[in-house]
N, C-alpha and C positions, 0 to 999 in steps of 0.2 A: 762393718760389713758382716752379713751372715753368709756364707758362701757354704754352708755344712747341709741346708733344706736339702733333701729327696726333689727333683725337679723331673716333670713332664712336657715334654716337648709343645703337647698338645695345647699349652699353655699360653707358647707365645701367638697372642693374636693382635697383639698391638702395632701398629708398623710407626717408627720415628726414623729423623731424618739426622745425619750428622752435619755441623756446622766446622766451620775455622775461622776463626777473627784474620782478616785482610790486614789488620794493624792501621787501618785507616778507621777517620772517624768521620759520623754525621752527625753533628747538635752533642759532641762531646759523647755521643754513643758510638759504638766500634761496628764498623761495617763486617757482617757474618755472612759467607757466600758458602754455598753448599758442598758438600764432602763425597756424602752417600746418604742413598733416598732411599724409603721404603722398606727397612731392615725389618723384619719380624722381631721382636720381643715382649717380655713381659714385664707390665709396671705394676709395681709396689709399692702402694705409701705407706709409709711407716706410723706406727701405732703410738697414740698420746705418750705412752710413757719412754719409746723407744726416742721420741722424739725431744722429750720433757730431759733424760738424760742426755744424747748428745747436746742440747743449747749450753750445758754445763761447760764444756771443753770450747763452747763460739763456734761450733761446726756445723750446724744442723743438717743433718742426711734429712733429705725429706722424701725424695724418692728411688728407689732401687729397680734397674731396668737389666732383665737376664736378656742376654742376647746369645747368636752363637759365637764362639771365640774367633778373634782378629785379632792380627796384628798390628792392624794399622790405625788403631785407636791411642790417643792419647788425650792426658789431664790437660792441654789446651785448648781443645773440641768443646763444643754446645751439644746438645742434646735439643730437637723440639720434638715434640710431643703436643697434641693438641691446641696448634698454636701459642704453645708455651715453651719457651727455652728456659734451659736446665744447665748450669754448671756439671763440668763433671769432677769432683772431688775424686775421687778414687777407683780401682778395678782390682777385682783377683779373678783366677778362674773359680771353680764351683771347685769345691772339695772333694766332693762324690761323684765330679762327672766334669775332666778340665777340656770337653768340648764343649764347654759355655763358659761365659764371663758375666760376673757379676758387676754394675758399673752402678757406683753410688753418687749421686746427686743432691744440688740444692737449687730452690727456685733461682735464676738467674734475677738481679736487682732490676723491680720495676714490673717484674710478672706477678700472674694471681695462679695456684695450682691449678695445672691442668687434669688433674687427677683428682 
């Protein structure tokens, strides 16, 4: 996670939607029923090399989505984003501004980057 960037609000123009797994399944895939719709944020993919080092650890961040901070965000939540859902691996607030939350991602199994 980089949580240290200088960030501009003006930034977030991305809107994604938050998911939660029902614990039920369809075709052995996990039915995701909606959370919160239409949050403002910004998406970040991460850079060859940024990327090239996390697959070392089997973690791949692939995308980083600054939103503003919540509390009701948790690592068992989806992310979509341009009809693509997103695990979410990790959060901190912003180092330099902990009225946002940094929230780190990987494609969810079975999507293509929506980014």
């Amino acid at each position: 996670l980089r949580g240290d960037a200088m960030f501009n609000i003006g930034e977030m123009r991305d809107k994604i939607d938050f998911y939660i797994d029902t614990k039920e399944q369809d075709n052995l895939q996990p039915i995701l029923k909606p959370y919160l719709k239409g949050i403002y944020a910004k998406g970040t993919k991460l850079l060859g090399k940024e990327n090239i080092a996390l697959k070392a650890t089997n973690n791949t961040i692939q995308v980083n989505f600054t939103i503003r901070y919540r509390e009701d965000i948790s690592e068992d939540m989806y992310i979509k984003y341009k009809d693509k859902f997103y695990n979410i691996v990790g959060f901190e607030r912003l180092k330099n501004n902990d009225s946002f939350l940094l929230i780190a991602t990987t494609l969810k199994d079975g999507a293509e980057s929506g980014i």
